[in-house]
LONUFI-797978 format. One record per residue (C-alpha): chain; x, y, z. Coordinates in nm, 2 decimals, padded with zeros to 4 digits. Each point is the difference from the previous one (the first is absolute). Last residue first. Layout:
// residues N
<c A&east X&north Y&up Z>;
...
// end
This chain:
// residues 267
<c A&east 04.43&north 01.46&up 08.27>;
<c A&east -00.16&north 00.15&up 00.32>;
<c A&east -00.40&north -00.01&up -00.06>;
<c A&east -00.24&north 00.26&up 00.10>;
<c A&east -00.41&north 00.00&up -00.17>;
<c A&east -00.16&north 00.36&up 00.03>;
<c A&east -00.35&north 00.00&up -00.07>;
<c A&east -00.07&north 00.32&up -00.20>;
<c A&east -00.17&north 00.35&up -00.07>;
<c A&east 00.34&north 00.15&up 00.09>;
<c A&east -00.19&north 00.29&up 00.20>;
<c A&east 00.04&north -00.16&up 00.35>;
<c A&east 00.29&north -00.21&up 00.06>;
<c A&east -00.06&north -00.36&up -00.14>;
<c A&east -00.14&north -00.25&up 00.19>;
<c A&east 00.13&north -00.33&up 00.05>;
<c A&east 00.08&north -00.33&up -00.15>;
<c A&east 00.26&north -00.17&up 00.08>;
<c A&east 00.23&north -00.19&up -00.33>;
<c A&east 00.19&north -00.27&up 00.07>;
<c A&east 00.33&north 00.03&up 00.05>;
<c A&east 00.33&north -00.05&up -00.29>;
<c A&east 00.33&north 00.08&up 00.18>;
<c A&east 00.27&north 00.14&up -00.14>;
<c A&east 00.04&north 00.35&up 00.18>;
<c A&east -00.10&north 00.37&up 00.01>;
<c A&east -00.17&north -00.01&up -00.29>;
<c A&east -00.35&north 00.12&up 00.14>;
<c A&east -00.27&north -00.05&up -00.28>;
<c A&east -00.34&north 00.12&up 00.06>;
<c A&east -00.31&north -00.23&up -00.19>;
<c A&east -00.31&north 00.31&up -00.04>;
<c A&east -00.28&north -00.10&up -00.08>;
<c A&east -00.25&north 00.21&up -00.19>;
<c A&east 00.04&north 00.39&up -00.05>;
<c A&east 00.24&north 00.25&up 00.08>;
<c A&east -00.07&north 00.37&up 00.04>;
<c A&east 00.07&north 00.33&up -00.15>;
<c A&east 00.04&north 00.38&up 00.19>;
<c A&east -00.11&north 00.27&up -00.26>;
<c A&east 00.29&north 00.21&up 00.02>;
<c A&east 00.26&north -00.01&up -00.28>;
<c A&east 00.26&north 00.21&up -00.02>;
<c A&east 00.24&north -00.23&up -00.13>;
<c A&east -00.18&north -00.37&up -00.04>;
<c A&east -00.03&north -00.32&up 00.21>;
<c A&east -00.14&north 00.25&up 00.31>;
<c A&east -00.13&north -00.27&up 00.22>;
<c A&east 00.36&north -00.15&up -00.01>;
<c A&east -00.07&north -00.36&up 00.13>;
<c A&east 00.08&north -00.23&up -00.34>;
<c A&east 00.26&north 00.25&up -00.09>;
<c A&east 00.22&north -00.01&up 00.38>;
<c A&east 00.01&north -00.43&up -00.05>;
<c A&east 00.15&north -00.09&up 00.34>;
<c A&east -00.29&north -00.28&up 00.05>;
<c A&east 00.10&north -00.12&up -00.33>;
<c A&east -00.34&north -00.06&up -00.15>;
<c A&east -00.23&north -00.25&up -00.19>;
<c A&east -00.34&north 00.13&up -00.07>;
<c A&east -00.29&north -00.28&up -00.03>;
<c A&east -00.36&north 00.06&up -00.18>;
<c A&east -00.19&north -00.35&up -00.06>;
<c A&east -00.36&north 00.09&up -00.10>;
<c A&east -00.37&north 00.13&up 00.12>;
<c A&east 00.10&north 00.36&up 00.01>;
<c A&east -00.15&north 00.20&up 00.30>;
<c A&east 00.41&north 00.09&up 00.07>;
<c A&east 00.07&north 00.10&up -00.32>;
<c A&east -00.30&north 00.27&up 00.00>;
<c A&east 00.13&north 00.11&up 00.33>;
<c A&east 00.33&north 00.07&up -00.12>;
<c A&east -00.14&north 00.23&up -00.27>;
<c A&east -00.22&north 00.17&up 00.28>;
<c A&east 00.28&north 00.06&up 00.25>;
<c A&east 00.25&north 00.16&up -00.34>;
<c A&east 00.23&north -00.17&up -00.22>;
<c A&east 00.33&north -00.06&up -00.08>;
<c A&east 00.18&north -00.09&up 00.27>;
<c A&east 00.27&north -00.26&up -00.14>;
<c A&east 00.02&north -00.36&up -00.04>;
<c A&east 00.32&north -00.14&up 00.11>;
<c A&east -00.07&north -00.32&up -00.17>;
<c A&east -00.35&north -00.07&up -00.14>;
<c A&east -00.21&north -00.28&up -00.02>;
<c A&east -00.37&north 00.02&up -00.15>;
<c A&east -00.29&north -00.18&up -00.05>;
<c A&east -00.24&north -00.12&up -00.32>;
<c A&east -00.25&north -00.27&up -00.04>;
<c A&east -00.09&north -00.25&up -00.28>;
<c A&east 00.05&north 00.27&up -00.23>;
<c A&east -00.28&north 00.22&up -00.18>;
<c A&east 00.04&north 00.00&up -00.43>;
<c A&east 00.00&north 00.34&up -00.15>;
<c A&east -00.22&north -00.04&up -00.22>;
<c A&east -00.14&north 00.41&up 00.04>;
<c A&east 00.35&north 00.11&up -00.04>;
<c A&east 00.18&north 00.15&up 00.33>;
<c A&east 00.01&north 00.39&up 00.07>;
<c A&east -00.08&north -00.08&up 00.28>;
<c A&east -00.13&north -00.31&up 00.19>;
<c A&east -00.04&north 00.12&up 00.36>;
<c A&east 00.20&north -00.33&up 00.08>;
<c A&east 00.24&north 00.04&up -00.26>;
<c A&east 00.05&north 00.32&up 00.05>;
<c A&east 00.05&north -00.04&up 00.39>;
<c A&east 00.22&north -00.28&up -00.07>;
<c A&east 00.22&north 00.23&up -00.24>;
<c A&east 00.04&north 00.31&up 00.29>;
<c A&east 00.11&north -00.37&up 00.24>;
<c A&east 00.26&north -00.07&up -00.29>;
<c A&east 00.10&north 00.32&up -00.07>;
<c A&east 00.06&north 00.07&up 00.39>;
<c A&east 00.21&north -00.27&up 00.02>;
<c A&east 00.21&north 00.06&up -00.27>;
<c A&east 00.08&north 00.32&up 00.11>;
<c A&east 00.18&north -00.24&up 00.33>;
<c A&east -00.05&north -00.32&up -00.15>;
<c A&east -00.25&north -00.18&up -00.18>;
<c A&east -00.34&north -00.28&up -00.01>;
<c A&east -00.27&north -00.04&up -00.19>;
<c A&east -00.18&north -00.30&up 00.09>;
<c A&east -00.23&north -00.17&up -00.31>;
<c A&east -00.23&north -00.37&up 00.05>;
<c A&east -00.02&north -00.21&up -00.27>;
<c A&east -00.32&north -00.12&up -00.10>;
<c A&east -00.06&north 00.18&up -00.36>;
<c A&east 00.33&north -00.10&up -00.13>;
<c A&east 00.02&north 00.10&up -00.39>;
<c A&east -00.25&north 00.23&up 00.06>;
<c A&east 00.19&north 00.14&up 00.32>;
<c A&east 00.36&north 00.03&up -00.18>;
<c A&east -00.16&north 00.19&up -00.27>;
<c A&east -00.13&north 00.25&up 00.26>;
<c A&east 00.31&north 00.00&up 00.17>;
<c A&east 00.21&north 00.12&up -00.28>;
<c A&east -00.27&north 00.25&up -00.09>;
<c A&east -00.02&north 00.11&up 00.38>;
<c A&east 00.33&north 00.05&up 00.03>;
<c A&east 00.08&north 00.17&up -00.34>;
<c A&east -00.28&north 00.33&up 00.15>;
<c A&east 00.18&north -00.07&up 00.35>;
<c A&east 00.36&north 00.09&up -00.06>;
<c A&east 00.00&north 00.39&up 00.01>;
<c A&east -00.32&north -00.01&up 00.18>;
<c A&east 00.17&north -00.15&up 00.29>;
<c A&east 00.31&north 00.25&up -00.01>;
<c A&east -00.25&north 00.27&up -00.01>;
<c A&east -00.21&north -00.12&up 00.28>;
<c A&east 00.30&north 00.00&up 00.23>;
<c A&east 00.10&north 00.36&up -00.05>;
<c A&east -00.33&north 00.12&up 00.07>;
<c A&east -00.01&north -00.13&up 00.34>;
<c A&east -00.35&north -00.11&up 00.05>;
<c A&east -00.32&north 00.13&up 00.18>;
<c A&east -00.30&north -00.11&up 00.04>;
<c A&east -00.33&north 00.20&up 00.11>;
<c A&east -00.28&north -00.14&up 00.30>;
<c A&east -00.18&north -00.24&up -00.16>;
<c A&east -00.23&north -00.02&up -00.29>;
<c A&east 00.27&north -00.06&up -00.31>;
<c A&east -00.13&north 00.01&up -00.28>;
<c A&east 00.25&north 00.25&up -00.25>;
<c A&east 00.24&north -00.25&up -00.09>;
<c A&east 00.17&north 00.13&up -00.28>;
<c A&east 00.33&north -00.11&up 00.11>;
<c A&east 00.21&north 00.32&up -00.11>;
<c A&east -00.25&north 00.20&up 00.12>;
<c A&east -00.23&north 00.23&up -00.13>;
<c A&east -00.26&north -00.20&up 00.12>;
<c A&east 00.08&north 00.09&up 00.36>;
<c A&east 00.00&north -00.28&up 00.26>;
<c A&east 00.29&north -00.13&up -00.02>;
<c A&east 00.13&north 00.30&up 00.13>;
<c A&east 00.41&north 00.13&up -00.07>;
<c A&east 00.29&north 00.03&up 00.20>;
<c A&east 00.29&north 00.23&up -00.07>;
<c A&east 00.36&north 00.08&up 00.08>;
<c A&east 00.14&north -00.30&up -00.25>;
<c A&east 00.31&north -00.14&up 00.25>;
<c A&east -00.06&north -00.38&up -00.13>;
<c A&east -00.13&north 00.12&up -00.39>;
<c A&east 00.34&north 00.14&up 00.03>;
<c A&east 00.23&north -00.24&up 00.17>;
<c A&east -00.16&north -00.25&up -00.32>;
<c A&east 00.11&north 00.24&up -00.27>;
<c A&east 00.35&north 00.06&up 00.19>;
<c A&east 00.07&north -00.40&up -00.04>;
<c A&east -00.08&north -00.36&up 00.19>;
<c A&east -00.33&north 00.08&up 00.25>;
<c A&east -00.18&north -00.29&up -00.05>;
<c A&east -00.08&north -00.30&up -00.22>;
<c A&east -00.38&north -00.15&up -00.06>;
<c A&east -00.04&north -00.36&up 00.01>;
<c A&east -00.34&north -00.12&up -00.14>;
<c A&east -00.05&north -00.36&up 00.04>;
<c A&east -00.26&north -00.26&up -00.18>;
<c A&east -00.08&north -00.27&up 00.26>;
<c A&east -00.17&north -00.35&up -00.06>;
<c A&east 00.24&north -00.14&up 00.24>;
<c A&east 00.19&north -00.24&up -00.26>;
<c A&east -00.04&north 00.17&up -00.31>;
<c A&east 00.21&north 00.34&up 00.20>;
<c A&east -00.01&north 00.28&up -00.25>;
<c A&east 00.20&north 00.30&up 00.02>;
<c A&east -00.04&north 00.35&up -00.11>;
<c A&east 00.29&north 00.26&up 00.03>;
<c A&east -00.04&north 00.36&up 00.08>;
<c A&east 00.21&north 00.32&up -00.09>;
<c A&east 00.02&north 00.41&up 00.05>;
<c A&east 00.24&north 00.23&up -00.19>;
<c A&east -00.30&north 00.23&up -00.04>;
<c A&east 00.12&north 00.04&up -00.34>;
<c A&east 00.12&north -00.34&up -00.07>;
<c A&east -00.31&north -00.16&up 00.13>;
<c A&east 00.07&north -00.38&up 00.02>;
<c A&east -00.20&north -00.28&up 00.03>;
<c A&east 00.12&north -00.33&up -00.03>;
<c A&east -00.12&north -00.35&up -00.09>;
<c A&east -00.05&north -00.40&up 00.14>;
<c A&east 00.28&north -00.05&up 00.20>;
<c A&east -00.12&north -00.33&up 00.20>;
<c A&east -00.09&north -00.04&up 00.34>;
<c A&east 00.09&north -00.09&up 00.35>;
<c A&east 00.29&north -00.24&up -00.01>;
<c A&east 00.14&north 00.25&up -00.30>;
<c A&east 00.00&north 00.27&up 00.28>;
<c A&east 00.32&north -00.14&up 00.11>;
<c A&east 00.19&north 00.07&up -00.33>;
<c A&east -00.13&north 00.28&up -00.02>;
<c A&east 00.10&north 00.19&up 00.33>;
<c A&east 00.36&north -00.16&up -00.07>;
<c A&east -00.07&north 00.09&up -00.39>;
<c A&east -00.04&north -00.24&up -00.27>;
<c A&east -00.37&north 00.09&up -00.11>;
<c A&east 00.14&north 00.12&up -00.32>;
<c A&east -00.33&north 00.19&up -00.06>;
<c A&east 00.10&north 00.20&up 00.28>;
<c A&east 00.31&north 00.12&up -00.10>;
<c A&east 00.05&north 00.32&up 00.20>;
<c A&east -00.11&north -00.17&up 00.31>;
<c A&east -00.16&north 00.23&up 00.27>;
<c A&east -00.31&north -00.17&up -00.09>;
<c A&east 00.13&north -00.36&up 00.16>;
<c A&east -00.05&north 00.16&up 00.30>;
<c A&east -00.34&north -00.02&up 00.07>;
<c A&east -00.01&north -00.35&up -00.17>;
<c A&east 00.23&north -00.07&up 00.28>;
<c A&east -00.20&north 00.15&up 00.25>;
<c A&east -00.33&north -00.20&up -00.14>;
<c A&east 00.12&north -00.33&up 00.19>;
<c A&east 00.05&north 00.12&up 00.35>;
<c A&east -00.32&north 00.25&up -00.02>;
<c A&east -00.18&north -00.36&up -00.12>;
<c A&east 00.11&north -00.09&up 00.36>;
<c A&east -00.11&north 00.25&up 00.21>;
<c A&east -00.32&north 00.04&up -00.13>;
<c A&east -00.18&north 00.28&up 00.24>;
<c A&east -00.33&north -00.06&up 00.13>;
<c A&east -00.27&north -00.06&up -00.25>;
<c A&east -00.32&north 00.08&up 00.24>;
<c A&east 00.15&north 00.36&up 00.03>;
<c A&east 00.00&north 00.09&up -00.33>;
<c A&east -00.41&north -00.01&up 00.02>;
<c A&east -00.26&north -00.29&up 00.02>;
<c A&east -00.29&north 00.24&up 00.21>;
<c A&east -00.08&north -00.17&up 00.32>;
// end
């Protein structure tokens, strides 16, 4: 059998952990790291640098945990009218045409396709990600990198793993991590059956953390007018707040189309 997503399993606990560094990007002081958000991220990492796109109005924050061998990329979300925007954007786009903003152009599979929107946010962040990260990986060539976000954030930070990954538009020295995987929070439809599917043959930790009431993460149509039904990928960790209680986590299918293991826990 084929190592795939699917022999990782969901990681309930480093979810936990990375939520706070999740938040911590709402923060308009980040390099303060003194925060609520911040101040309990600290335990997981330290502020290393920022990346912010005024135009765009988009943001990131790197930070580096010594201890775990991990370098973290937190992407914010949705926060002003520039981010609703690229959310509601009426379009989707192939990553398989040349002409597009990723480039990509090999794909031998059935076509992707990606919410427009999304992939501009990413790209308006990703050219000073990858150069912060880069110099991060020579100077720590076994650490391993999860990109992680919220809402938007989410889907820059799974858009940014798939660049990685593909490796484009990244400098020929660019150094290669330990490993790479992904947590996001509230992660949104943003992709078509194929583009889930190439998540889902990946050989890495990919976890989404959602509110089981959470309309935006299960809207098929994320933007106005826009038809091309998109589905989830990887596994899928459902929240239901209806009380206080922390359960384990039971596994189970997810409905068909979400492209995902569906993992319910009351909190």
């Amino acid at each position: 059998m084929p190592i795939t997503i699917a022999s990782y399993g969901p990681d309930v606990a480093r979810a936990k952990k990375y939520v706070y560094l999740s938040g911590a990007a709402y923060c308009f002081d980040i390099p303060a790291w003194t925060c609520p958000y911040c101040k309990k991220a600290q335990s997981f990492g330290e502020f290393h640098s920022q990346i912010v796109n005024k135009e765009a109005n988009t943001l990131a924050f790197i930070a580096v945990n010594k201890e775990l061998k991990e370098i973290v990329v937190s992407y914010r979300g949705t926060l002003n009218t520039a981010n609703l925007v690229a959310d509601i954007h009426p379009s989707t786009l192939s990553l398989d045409t040349g002409s597009s903003p990723l480039e990509r152009g090999k794909s031998k599979g059935p076509e992707t396709w990606i919410h427009t929107g999304m992939i501009n946010a990413t790209n308006s962040l990703y050219p000073e990600v990858v150069d912060k990260l880069g110099k991060l990986l020579k100077e720590n060539g076994d650490f391993d990198v999860v990109v992680i976000g919220h809402s938007l954030g989410a889907a820059s930070a799974i858009l940014t793993l798939f660049l990685l990954k593909e490796e484009i538009r990244l400098p020929a020295d660019f150094p290669t991590p330990k490993s790479y995987a992904y947590f996001g929070y509230g992660t949104p439809r943003l992709g078509n059956q194929a583009y889930a599917d190439y998540w889902n043959g990946q050989p890495m930790q990919i976890t989404r953390v959602v509110n089981k009431a959470d309309f935006c993460v299960y809207a098929k149509c994320f933007g106005w007018g826009l038809t091309l039904p998109k589905e989830h990928h990887g596994f899928e960790a459902t929240q239901n707040l209806d009380n206080g209680h922390d359960q384990n986590y039971t596994g189970q299918q997810a409905p068909p189309g979400n492209a995902a293991n569906n993992f319910l826990q009351d909190l």
